[in-house]
N, C-alpha and C positions, 0 to 999 in steps of 0.2 A: 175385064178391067180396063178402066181408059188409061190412056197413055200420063192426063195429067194425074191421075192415082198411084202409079206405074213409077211416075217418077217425084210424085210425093215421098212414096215408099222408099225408091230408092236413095235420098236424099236423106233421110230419118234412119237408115239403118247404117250409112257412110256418117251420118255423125256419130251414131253409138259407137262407132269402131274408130272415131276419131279420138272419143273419150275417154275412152278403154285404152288408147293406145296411151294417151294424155296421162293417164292415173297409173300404168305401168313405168312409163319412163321417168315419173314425178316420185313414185318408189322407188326405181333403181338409184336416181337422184338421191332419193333420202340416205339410201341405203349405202352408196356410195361416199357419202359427205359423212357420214356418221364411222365408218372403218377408217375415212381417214384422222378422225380425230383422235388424239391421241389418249393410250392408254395411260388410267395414272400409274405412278409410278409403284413397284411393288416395294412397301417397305421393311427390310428384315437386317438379319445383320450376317453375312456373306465372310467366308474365308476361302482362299485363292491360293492353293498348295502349285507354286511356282519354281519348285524344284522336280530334278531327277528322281526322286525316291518317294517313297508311301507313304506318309505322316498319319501319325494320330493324332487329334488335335482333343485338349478338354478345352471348357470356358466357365468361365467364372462371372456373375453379376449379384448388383444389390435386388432385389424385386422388394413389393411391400413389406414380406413378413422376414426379411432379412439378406441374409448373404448365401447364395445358393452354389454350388461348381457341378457340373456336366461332364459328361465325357462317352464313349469315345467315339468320335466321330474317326472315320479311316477315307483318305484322301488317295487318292491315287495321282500319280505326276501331271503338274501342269493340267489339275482338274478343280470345280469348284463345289462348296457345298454351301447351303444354309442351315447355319448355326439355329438362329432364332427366326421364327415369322412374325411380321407385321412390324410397326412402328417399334421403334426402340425407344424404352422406356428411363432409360439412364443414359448420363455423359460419360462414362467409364465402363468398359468390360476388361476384363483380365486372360489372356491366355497361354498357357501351357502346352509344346507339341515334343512330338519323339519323333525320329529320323526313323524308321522301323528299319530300311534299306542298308545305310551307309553309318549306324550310327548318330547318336549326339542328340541334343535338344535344343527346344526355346526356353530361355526358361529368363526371371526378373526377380524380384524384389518382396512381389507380394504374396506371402504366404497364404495357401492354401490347402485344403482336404482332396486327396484323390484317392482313387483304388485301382488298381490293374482289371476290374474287366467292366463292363458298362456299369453307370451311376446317375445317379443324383444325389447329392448330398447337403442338407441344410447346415450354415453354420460354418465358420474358418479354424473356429477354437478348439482346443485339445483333440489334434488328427489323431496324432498315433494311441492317445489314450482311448479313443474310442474307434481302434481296430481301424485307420484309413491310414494311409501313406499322407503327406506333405511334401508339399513340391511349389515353387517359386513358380509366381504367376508375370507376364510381362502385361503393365500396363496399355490399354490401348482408351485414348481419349477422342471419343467420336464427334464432340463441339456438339452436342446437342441435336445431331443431325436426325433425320426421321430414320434413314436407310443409312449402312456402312459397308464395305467391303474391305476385306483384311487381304494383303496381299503376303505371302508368307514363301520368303527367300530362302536360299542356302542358311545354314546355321552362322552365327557372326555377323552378319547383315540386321542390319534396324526392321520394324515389321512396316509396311508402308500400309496406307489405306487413302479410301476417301469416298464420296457417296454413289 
Protein backbone atom coordinates (compact mmCIF):
# COMPACT_ATOMS: atom_id res chain seq x y z
CA UNK A 1 0.00 0.00 0.00
CA UNK A 2 1.46 3.57 -0.70
CA UNK A 3 1.97 5.82 1.80
CA UNK A 4 -0.47 8.43 -0.02
CA UNK A 5 -3.25 5.37 0.19
CA UNK A 6 -2.10 4.79 3.74
CA UNK A 7 -2.82 8.07 4.51
CA UNK A 8 -5.93 8.55 2.50
CA UNK A 9 -7.28 5.78 4.69
CA UNK A 10 -6.25 7.13 7.49
CA UNK A 11 -7.76 10.41 7.18
CA UNK A 12 -11.35 8.82 6.07
CA UNK A 13 -11.54 6.53 9.02
CA UNK A 14 -10.46 9.67 11.64
CA UNK A 15 -13.28 11.44 10.03
CA UNK A 16 -15.78 8.60 10.72
CA UNK A 17 -14.84 8.59 14.27
CA UNK A 18 -15.02 12.31 14.15
CA UNK A 19 -18.65 11.82 13.18
CA UNK A 20 -19.56 9.11 15.30
CA UNK A 21 -18.11 11.15 18.00
CA UNK A 22 -20.31 14.44 16.55
CA UNK A 23 -23.68 12.25 16.52
CA UNK A 24 -23.03 10.80 20.18
CA UNK A 25 -22.40 14.13 21.87
CA UNK A 26 -25.24 15.76 19.65
CA UNK A 27 -27.50 12.97 21.41
CA UNK A 28 -26.19 13.35 24.81
CA UNK A 29 -26.95 17.09 23.94
CA UNK A 30 -30.45 16.14 23.03
CA UNK A 31 -30.78 14.03 25.73
CA UNK A 32 -29.70 16.22 28.22
CA UNK A 33 -31.74 19.53 27.13
CA UNK A 34 -34.79 17.32 26.96
CA UNK A 35 -34.50 16.02 31.19
CA UNK A 36 -33.95 19.23 31.66
CA UNK A 37 -37.22 20.51 30.61
CA UNK A 38 -39.65 20.60 32.62
CA UNK A 39 -42.22 18.11 33.59
CA UNK A 40 -45.77 19.16 33.26
CA UNK A 41 -47.31 19.38 36.07
CA UNK A 42 -49.27 16.36 37.61
CA UNK A 43 -52.76 17.52 38.02
CA UNK A 44 -55.00 15.85 40.86
CA UNK A 45 -56.42 16.80 43.91
CA UNK A 46 -53.95 16.11 47.04
CA UNK A 47 -54.68 16.09 50.94
CA UNK A 48 -51.75 16.86 53.37
CA UNK A 49 -52.67 15.20 56.95
CA UNK A 50 -50.28 17.86 58.86
CA UNK A 51 -51.08 16.66 62.20
CA UNK A 52 -49.78 14.12 64.88
CA UNK A 53 -52.38 11.56 64.51
CA UNK A 54 -53.98 8.94 61.57
CA UNK A 55 -56.77 10.58 59.90
CA UNK A 56 -59.39 9.16 57.83
CA UNK A 57 -60.20 11.40 55.33
CA UNK A 58 -63.78 10.89 52.89
CA UNK A 59 -64.43 13.57 49.91
CA UNK A 60 -67.31 14.55 48.50
CA UNK A 61 -67.78 16.20 44.58
CA UNK A 62 -70.24 17.10 41.80
CA UNK A 63 -69.11 14.82 38.56
CA UNK A 64 -71.52 14.56 35.52
CA UNK A 65 -74.19 12.18 36.70
CA UNK A 66 -74.46 13.97 40.09
CA UNK A 67 -73.08 14.28 43.68
CA UNK A 68 -70.95 11.38 44.49
CA UNK A 69 -68.88 11.03 48.50
CA UNK A 70 -65.71 8.60 48.77
CA UNK A 71 -64.02 7.48 51.59
CA UNK A 72 -61.75 6.11 53.34
CA UNK A 73 -58.68 7.07 52.56
CA UNK A 74 -56.21 6.58 55.95
CA UNK A 75 -53.42 9.09 56.29
CA UNK A 76 -50.72 8.60 58.47
CA UNK A 77 -48.86 11.85 60.34
CA UNK A 78 -47.52 14.62 58.48
CA UNK A 79 -47.98 12.20 55.21
CA UNK A 80 -49.75 12.90 51.78
CA UNK A 81 -52.24 11.23 49.66
CA UNK A 82 -54.14 11.63 46.40
CA UNK A 83 -57.50 11.93 46.62
CA UNK A 84 -58.41 12.20 42.85
CA UNK A 85 -56.05 11.86 39.66
CA UNK A 86 -55.79 14.25 36.84
CA UNK A 87 -57.26 17.56 36.26
CA UNK A 88 -60.05 18.59 38.60
CA UNK A 89 -63.14 18.83 37.19
CA UNK A 90 -65.22 21.21 39.67
CA UNK A 91 -64.48 24.57 41.65
CA UNK A 92 -65.86 22.93 44.90
CA UNK A 93 -64.90 19.47 46.69
CA UNK A 94 -66.30 18.90 50.04
CA UNK A 95 -64.35 17.03 53.01
CA UNK A 96 -65.11 15.14 56.02
CA UNK A 97 -62.03 13.55 58.44
CA UNK A 98 -61.80 11.69 61.79
CA UNK A 99 -58.76 12.02 64.26
CA UNK A 100 -58.49 8.05 64.56
CA UNK A 101 -55.53 9.03 67.25
CA UNK A 102 -56.61 11.70 69.65
CA UNK A 103 -60.15 11.88 68.90
CA UNK A 104 -62.43 14.66 67.01
CA UNK A 105 -63.16 15.65 63.49
CA UNK A 106 -63.45 17.99 60.39
CA UNK A 107 -66.39 18.37 59.81
CA UNK A 108 -68.85 21.83 57.98
CA UNK A 109 -72.05 22.53 56.72
CA UNK A 110 -72.62 20.46 53.84
CA UNK A 111 -74.46 17.49 54.43
CA UNK A 112 -73.55 14.29 53.14
CA UNK A 113 -73.79 10.34 52.84
CA UNK A 114 -71.07 8.22 54.47
CA UNK A 115 -70.64 4.74 55.88
CA UNK A 116 -68.01 3.44 58.22
CA UNK A 117 -65.90 1.15 55.99
CA UNK A 118 -64.82 1.93 52.38
CA UNK A 119 -67.55 3.58 49.79
CA UNK A 120 -68.61 5.22 47.00
CA UNK A 121 -71.78 6.45 47.22
CA UNK A 122 -73.99 8.34 44.63
CA UNK A 123 -76.37 11.12 45.74
CA UNK A 124 -76.59 13.37 49.20
CA UNK A 125 -80.24 12.78 49.73
CA UNK A 126 -82.13 10.50 52.18
CA UNK A 127 -78.57 8.94 53.96
CA UNK A 128 -79.92 7.30 56.90
CA UNK A 129 -83.11 6.21 54.92
CA UNK A 130 -81.14 4.39 52.56
CA UNK A 131 -78.86 2.57 55.34
CA UNK A 132 -75.66 5.43 55.08
CA UNK A 133 -74.64 7.48 58.02
CA UNK A 134 -74.67 11.67 57.26
CA UNK A 135 -71.91 13.58 58.44
CA UNK A 136 -71.20 17.48 57.58
CA UNK A 137 -68.84 18.12 54.82
CA UNK A 138 -66.29 21.23 55.01
CA UNK A 139 -66.31 23.11 51.91
CA UNK A 140 -63.10 23.60 50.12
CA UNK A 141 -63.10 25.97 47.03
CA UNK A 142 -60.17 25.31 44.57
CA UNK A 143 -60.79 28.62 42.07
CA UNK A 144 -60.91 26.55 39.40
CA UNK A 145 -57.51 25.41 39.61
CA UNK A 146 -56.38 22.24 37.40
CA UNK A 147 -54.39 20.80 40.54
CA UNK A 148 -55.22 21.28 44.50
CA UNK A 149 -53.56 20.31 47.60
CA UNK A 150 -55.54 20.28 50.89
CA UNK A 151 -53.42 21.02 53.79
CA UNK A 152 -55.30 19.42 56.89
CA UNK A 153 -54.39 20.84 60.44
CA UNK A 154 -55.09 20.06 64.15
CA UNK A 155 -59.01 19.96 64.58
CA UNK A 156 -60.32 23.92 65.10
CA UNK A 157 -57.87 25.15 62.50
CA UNK A 158 -59.34 26.49 59.02
CA UNK A 159 -58.27 23.67 56.13
CA UNK A 160 -55.53 25.64 54.05
CA UNK A 161 -54.86 24.67 50.50
CA UNK A 162 -53.45 25.85 47.15
CA UNK A 163 -52.15 24.52 43.88
Amino acid sequence: MSTIAASSLWAETRSKVRRARHRALLGLSLAAGLAALPLPALADLRLCNQTASKVGVTLGYRDAQGWVTEGWWELKPRNCETLLRGSLAAQFYYIYAVDYTRGGEWSGRAMMCTRDTTFTIRGVEDCLARGFDRNGFIEVDTGQQRNWTIQLSDPGQPLAGGP
